[in-house]
C-alpha positions as CSV (number, residue, x, y, z in Angstrom):
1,X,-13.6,-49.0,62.3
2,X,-17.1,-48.8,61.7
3,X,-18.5,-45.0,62.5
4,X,-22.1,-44.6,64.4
5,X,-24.2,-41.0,63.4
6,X,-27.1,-40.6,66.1
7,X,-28.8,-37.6,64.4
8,X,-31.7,-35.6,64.6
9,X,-34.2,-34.9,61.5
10,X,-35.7,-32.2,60.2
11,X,-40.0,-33.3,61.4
12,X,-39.5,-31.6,64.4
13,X,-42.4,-29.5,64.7
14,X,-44.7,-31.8,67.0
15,X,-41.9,-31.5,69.3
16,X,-41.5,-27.7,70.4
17,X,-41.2,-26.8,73.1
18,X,-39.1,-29.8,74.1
19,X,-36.7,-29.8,71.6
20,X,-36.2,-26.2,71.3
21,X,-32.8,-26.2,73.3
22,X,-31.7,-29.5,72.2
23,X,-32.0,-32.3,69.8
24,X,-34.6,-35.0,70.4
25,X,-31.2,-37.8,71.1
26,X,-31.1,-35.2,74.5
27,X,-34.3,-35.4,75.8
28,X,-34.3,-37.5,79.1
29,X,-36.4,-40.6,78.9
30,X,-35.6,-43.5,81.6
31,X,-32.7,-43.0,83.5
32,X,-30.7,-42.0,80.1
33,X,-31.4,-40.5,77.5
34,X,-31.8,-41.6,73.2
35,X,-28.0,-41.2,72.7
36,X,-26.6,-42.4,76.0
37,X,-29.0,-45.5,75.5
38,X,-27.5,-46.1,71.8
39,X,-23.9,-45.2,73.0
40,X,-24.3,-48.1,75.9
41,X,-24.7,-50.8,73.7
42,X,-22.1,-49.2,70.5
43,X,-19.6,-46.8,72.3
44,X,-16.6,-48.8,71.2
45,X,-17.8,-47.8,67.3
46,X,-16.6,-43.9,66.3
47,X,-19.6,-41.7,67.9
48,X,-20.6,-38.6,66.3
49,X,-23.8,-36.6,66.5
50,X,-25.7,-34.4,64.0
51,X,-28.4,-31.3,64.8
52,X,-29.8,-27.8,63.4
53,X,-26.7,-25.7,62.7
54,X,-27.6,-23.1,64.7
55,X,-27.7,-25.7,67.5
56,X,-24.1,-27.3,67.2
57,X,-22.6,-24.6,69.3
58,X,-24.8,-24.9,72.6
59,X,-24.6,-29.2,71.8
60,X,-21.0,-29.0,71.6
61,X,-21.5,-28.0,75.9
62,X,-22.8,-30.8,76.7
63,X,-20.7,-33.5,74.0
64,X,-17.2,-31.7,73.9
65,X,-15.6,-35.1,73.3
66,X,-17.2,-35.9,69.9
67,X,-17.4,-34.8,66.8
68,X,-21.0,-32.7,65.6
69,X,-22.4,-32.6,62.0
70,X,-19.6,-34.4,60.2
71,X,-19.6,-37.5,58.6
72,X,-16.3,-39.3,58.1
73,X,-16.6,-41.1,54.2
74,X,-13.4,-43.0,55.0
75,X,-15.5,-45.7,56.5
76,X,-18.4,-47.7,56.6
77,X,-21.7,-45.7,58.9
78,X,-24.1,-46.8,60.8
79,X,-26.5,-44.5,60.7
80,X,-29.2,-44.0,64.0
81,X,-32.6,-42.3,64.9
82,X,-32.4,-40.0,67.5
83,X,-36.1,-40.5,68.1
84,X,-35.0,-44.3,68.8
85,X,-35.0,-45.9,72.4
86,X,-32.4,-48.2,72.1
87,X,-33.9,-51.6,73.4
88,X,-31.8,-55.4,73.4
89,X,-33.9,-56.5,70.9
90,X,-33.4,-53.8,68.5
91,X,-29.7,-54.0,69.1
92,X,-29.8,-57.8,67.8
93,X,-31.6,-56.6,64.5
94,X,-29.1,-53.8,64.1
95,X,-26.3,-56.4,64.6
96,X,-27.8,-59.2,62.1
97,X,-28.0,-57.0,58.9
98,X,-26.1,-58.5,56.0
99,X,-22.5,-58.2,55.9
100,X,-21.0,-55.5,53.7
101,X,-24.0,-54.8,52.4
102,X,-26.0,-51.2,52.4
103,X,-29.7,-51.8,54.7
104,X,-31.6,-50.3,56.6
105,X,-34.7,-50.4,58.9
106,X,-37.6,-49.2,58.7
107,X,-40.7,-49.2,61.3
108,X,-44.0,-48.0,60.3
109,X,-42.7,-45.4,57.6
110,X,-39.8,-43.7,59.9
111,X,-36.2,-44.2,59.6
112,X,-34.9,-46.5,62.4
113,X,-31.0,-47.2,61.8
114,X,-29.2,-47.7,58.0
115,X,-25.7,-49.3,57.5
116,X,-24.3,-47.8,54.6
117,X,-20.7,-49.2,52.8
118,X,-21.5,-47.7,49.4
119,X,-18.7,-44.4,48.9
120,X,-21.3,-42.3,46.4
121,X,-24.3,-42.8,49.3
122,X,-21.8,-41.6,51.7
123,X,-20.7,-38.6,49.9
124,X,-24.7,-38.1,49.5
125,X,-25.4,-38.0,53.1
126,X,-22.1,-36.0,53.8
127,X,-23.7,-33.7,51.7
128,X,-27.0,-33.4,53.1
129,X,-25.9,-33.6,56.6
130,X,-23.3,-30.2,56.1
131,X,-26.4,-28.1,55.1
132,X,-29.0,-29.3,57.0
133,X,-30.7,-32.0,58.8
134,X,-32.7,-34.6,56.5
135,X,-36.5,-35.7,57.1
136,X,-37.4,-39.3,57.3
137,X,-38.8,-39.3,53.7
138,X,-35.8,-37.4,52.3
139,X,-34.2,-40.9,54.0
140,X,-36.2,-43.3,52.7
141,X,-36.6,-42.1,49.2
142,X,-32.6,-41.9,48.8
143,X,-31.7,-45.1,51.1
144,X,-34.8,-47.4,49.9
145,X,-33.8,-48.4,46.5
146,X,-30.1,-48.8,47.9
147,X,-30.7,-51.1,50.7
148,X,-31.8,-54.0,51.6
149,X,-35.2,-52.5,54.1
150,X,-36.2,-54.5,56.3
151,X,-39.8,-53.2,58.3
152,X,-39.7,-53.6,61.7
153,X,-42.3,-54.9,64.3
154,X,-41.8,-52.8,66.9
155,X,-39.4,-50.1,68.1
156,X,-39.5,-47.4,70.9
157,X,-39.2,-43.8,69.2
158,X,-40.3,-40.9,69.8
159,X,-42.5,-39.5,67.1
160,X,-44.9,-37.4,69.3
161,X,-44.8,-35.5,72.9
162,X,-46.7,-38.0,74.2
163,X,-44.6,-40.9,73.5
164,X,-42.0,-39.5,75.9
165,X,-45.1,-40.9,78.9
166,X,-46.0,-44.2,76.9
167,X,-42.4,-45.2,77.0
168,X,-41.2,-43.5,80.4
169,X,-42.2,-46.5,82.7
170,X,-40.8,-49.5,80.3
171,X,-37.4,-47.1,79.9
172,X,-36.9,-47.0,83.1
173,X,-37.0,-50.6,83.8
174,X,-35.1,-51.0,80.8
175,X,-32.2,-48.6,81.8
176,X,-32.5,-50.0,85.2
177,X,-31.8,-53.5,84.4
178,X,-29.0,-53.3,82.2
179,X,-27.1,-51.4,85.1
180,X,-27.1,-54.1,87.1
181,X,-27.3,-52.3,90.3
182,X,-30.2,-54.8,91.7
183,X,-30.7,-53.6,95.6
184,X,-27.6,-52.1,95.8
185,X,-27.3,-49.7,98.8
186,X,-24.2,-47.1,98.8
187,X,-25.6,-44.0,100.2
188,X,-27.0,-43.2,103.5
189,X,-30.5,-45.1,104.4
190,X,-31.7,-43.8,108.3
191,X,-33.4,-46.6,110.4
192,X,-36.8,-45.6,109.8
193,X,-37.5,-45.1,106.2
194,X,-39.8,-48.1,104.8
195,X,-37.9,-50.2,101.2
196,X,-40.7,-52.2,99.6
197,X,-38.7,-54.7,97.0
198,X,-35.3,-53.2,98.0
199,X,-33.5,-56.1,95.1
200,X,-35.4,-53.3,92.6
201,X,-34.0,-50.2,94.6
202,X,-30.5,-48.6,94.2
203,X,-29.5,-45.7,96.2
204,X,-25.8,-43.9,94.9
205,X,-23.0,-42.9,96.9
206,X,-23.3,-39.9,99.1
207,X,-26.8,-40.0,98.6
208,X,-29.4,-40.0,102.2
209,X,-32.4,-40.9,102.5
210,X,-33.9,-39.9,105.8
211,X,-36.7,-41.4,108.6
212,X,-39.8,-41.5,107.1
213,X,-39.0,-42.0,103.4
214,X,-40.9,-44.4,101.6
215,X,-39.3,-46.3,98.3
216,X,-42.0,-48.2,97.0
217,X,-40.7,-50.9,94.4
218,X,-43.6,-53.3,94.0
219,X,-44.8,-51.4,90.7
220,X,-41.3,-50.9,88.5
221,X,-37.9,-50.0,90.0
222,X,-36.4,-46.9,91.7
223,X,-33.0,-45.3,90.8
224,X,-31.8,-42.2,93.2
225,X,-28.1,-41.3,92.3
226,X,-25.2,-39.4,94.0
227,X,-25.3,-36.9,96.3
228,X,-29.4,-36.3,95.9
229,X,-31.4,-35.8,99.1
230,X,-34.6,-37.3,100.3
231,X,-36.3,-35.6,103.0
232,X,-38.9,-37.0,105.8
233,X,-42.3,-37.5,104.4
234,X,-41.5,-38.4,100.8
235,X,-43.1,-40.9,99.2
236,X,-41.4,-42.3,95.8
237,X,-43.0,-45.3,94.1
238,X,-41.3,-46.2,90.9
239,X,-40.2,-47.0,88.0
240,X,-39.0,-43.8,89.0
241,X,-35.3,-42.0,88.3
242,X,-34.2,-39.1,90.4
243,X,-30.6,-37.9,89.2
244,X,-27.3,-36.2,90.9
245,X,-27.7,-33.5,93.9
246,X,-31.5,-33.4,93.9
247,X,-33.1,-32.5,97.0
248,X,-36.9,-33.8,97.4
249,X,-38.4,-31.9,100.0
250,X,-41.3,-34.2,101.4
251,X,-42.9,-35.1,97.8
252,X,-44.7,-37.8,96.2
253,X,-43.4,-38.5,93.1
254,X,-44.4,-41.7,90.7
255,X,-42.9,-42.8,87.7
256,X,-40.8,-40.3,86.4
257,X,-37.6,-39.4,85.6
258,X,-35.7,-36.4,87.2
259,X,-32.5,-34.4,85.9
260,X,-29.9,-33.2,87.8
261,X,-30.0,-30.9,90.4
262,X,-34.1,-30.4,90.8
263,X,-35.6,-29.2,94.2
264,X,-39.0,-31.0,94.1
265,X,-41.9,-30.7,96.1
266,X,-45.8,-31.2,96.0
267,X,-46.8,-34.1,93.7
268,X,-45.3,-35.1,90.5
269,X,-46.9,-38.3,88.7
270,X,-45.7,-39.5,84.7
271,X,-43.5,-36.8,84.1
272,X,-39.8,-35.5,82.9
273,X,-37.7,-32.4,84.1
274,X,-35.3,-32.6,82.2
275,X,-32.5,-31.0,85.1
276,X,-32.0,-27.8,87.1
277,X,-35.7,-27.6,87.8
278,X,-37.3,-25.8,91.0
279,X,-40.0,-27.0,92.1
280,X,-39.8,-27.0,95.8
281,X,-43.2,-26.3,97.1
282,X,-46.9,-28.1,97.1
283,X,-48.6,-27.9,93.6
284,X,-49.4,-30.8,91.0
285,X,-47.8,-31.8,88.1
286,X,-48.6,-34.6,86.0
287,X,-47.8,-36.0,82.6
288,X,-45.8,-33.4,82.0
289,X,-42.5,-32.4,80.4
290,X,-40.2,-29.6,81.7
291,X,-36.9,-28.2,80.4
292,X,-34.1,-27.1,82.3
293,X,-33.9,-24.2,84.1
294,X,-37.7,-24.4,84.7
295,X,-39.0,-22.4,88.3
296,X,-42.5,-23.5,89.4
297,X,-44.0,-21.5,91.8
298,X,-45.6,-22.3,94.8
299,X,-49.2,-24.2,94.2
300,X,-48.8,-23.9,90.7
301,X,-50.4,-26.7,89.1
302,X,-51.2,-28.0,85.5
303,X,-54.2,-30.0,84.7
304,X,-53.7,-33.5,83.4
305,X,-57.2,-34.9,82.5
306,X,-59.8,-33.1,81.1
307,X,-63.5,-32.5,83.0
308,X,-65.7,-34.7,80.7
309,X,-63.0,-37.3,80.3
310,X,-62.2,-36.8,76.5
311,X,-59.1,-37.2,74.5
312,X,-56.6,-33.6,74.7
313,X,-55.4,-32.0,72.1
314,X,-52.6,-29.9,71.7
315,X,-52.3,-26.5,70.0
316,X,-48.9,-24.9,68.5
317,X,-50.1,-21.2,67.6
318,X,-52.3,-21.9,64.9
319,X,-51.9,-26.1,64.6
320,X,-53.5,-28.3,66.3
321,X,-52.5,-32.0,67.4
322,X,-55.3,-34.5,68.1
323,X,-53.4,-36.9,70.4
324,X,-55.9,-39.5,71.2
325,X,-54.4,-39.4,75.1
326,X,-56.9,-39.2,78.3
327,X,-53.8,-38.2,80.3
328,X,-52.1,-35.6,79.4
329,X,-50.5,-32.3,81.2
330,X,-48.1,-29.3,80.0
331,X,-44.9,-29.1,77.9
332,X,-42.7,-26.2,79.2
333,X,-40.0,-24.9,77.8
334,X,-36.4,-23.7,78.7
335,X,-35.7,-21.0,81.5
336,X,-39.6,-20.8,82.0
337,X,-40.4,-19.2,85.3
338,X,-44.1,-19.8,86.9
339,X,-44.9,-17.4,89.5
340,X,-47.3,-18.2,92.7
341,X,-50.6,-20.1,92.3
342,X,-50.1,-20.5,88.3
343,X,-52.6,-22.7,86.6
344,X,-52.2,-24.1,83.3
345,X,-54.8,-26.4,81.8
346,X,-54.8,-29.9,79.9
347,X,-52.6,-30.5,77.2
348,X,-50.6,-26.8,77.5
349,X,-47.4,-25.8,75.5
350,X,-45.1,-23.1,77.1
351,X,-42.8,-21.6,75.1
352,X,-39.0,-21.0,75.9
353,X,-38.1,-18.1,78.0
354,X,-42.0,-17.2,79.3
355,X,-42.6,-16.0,82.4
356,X,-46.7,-16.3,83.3
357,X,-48.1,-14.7,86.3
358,X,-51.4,-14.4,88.4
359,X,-53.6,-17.2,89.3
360,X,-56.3,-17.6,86.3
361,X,-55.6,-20.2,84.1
362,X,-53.6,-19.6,81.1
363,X,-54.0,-19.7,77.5
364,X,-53.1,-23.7,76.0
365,X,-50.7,-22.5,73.8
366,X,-47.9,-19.6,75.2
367,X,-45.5,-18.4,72.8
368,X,-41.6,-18.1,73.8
369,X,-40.8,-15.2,75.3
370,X,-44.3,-14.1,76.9
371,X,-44.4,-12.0,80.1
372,X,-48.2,-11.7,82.4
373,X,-50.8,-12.4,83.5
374,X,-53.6,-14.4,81.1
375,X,-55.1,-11.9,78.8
376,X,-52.6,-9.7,79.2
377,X,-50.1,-11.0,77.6
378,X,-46.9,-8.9,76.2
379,X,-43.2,-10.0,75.2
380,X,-40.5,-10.6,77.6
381,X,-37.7,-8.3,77.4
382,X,-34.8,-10.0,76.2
383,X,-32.2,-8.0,78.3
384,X,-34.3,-8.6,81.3
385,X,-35.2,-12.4,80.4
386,X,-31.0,-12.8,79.9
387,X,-30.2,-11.0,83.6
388,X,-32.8,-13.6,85.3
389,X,-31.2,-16.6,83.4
390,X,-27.8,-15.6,84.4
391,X,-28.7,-14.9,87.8
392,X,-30.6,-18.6,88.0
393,X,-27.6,-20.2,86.3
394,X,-25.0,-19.2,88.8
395,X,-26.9,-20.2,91.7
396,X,-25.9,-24.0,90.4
397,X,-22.5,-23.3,89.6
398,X,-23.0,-23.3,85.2
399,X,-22.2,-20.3,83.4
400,X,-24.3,-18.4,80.8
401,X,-22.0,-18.0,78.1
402,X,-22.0,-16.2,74.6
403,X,-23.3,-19.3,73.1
404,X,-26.4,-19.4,75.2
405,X,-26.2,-15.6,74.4
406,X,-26.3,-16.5,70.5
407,X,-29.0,-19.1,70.6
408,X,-31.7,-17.5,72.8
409,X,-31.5,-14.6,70.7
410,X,-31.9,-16.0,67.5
411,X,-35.2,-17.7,69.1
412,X,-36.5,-14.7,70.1
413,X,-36.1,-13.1,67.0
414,X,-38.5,-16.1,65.7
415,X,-40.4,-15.8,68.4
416,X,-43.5,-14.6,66.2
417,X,-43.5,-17.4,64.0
418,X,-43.2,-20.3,66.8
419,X,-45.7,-20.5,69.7
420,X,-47.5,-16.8,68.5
């Protein structure tokens, strides 16, 4: 049987602070994220992931039931972005390369998916893949001159931050339609909440949604799952995804997609919280990505758009991105903590573990770790950051465990040469 590697590479830079905890294949986008997309259409092939090293321990949490960085030669590989947004169509081209033949796609310079059959390119990847993770040129220069290439028109990946908002709307309706789950009602509906193209709704078991609710279809679908709670005075208009035991305490939220367990309030427009987020008071957040374990205080808000309308930029330490976007808000980290009133301006990037106080607005680019008020910034200490992570953990039932212990401290021993 045929084995399928969805792996992350080594160009990961433009991505902190959202892959800092996990691989890019983790990163919710839709109602699923890159490798549950990729494992709905090949889960009967052998399924195996690949990330950093020092990564495979806190991975191996949340996929106990495969294997993590090894690559079986025995038998032919297909070989998968995790940057990639599995789509139908991409599935087709996947499924049409030439039989037992070594190819590979290829969409505007970045690695898209290889099959490879050959035993010495097997043994070279095996190879690679057991030290570290390879960049997309490290790819193409070894796979190129092997395979039969094909370029590609078009594929969904995600190269930048901001392609996590261009493709949020069109994954959600993507993930939504191959569920199947058109209008279907199992959860709780009271009598006077207001459906607007209830065939594009679907409400999970256990799940209630209470007088006064409005789900607003007319614009993309909406996907609430088990056991999550919608108070009175909520307004959701989709596409929007809001996942397992979430409790939305009279929001409006658009077209986003919601982890597990989040307490949401205030507004949220064109964003991802990736799970276990708190956000249950009034405050604005749009175009924005936050990580797990993420509390937002009350009326804390980020800026999305800039004053004179110009395109945001984002700055890692000393780097900065030029992204071209009008819209664009914060990227937050893991285990972040926001305290009352915080403001964080256009196009920010909180590192992991950072705590920011006061109500002035903070600096665009926060390393991990940082503790304060704006222009008073010092380093979190760890021993305290660790207590308040534990503490936060066991209020949803997950436990902090020497692995998280390993992981966060290795980061904040790089802490100066991230986000600094």
């Amino acid at each position: 049987m045929t084995n399928l590697l969805v792996f992350e590479d080594s160009d990961n830079h433009p991505l902190n602070p959202i892959t800092a905890c996990r691989p890019i294949f983790d990163v919710l986008v839709g109602i699923a994220t890159p490798f549950e997309k990729i494992k709905s259409y090949f889960g009967h092939l052998n399924l195996s992931v690949a990330c950093r090293p020092a990564l495979k321990h806190l991975l191996r949490l949340r996929h106990s039931d495969i294997p993590i960085n090894q690559i079986n030669v025995g038998s032919p590989l297909l070989l998968i972005s995790g940057r990639v947004l599995m789509t139908p169509e991409l599935v087709a081209q996947i499924q049409n390369f030439p039989v037992d033949q070594d190819a590979m796609l290829v969409y505007d310079d970045a690695f898209v998916a290889a099959q490879i059959f050959s035993l010495d390119l097997l043994h070279q990847l095996k190879e690679k893949f057991e030290v570290e993770m390879p960049s997309h040129a490290f790819l193409l220069d070894l796979l190129r001159p092997r395979c039969v290439t094909q370029k590609v028109g078009e594929v969904r990946m995600l190269r930048t931050p901001w392609d996590l908002f261009a493709q949020l709307a069109d994954s959600i309706t993507t993930d939504f339609d191959k569920t199947h789950q058109f209008g279907v009602i199992k959860g709780d509906i009271l009598p006077f909440a207001a459906l607007y193209e209830e065939n594009r709704i679907y409400v999970g078991k256990y799940a209630r949604i209470e007088d006064f609710v409005v789900l607003d279809a007319r614009k993309g679908p909406i996907y609430i799952d088990e056991h999550t709670v919608v108070e009175s005075g909520s307004r959701l208009e989709g596409p929007l995804y809001i996942g397992k035991h979430c409790h939305i305490a009279g929001a409006r939220i658009k077209t986003s997609a919601i982890g597990d367990w989040c307490k949401l309030g205030g507004e949220i427009s064109m964003s991802i919280f990736q799970g276990y987020v708190n956000k249950s008071h009034d405050g604005f957040f749009g175009h924005s990505y936050l990580g797990e374990w993420v509390n937002v205080g009350a009326n804390s808000i980020t800026s999305n758009l800039k004053n004179n309308y110009s395109p945001v930029s984002l700055t890692f330490g000393k780097d900065t991105l030029q992204t071209g976007e009008t819209f664009l808000g914060s990227l937050i980290g893991d285990h972040v903590k926001l305290g009352i009133g915080t403001h964080l301006t256009t196009g920010s990037t909180i590192g992991v573990g950072a705590t920011l106080l006061g109500t002035t607005v903070h600096s665009a680019s926060v390393a991990p770790f940082t503790w304060g008020s704006s222009g008073t910034y010092t380093t979190h200490i760890f021993e305290k950051f660790t207590e308040t992570a534990q503490r936060m953990m066991t209020r949803r039932n997950q436990s902090w465990t020497p692995f998280h212990e390993d992981y966060f401290r290795l980061l904040f021993s790089q802490r100066e040469g991230s986000l600094s």
